[in-house]
C-alpha positions, -999 to +999 in steps of 0.1 A: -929-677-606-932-647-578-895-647-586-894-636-621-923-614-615-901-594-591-866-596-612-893-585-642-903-557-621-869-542-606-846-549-637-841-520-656-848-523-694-812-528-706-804-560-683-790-594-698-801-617-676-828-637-700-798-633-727-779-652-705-799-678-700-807-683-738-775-680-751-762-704-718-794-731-730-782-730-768-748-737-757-754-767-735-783-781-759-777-814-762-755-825-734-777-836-709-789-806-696-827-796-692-836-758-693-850-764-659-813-767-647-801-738-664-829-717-650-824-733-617-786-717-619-793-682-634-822-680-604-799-687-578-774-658-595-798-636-599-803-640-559-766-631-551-757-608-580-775-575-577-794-568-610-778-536-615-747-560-625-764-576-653-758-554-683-744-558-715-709-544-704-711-572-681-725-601-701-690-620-703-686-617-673-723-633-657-719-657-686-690-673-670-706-671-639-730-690-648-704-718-661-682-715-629-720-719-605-731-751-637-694-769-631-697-762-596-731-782-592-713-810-613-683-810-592-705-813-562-732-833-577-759-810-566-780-783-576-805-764-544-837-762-557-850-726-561-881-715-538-895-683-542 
């Protein structure tokens, strides 16, 4: 939760990264996948990718990000919990 306080805090007004995630939960909806997975994967994203990086212009671009890190954690049957 301290987490998403701080992203909150520092993201400036224009950034995508809650898009993301809705748009990524809508598409996987039904397939197995909880919204505490998809979280779990834009967290961890959001904790490498500087925010300044998640703007519209951008929004493809994190959205297959987010696809590549999801198939990844299936590949490697694993997805690191998130501790903030």
């Amino acid at each position: 939760m301290k987490f998403f306080w701080h992203i909150a805090a520092n993201a400036q007004q224009d950034s995508f990264h809650l898009r993301c995630m809705q748009l990524c939960a809508r598409i996987v909806v039904g397939n197995d996948f909880t919204p505490y997975v998809l979280k779990t994967v834009v967290v961890h994203l959001l904790n490498t990718i500087p925010l300044e990086r998640w703007h519209r212009r951008e929004f493809s671009q994190r959205m297959n990000d987010i696809m590549e890190y999801l198939h990844l954690c299936l590949r490697k049957k694993c997805l690191e919990h998130f501790c903030s």
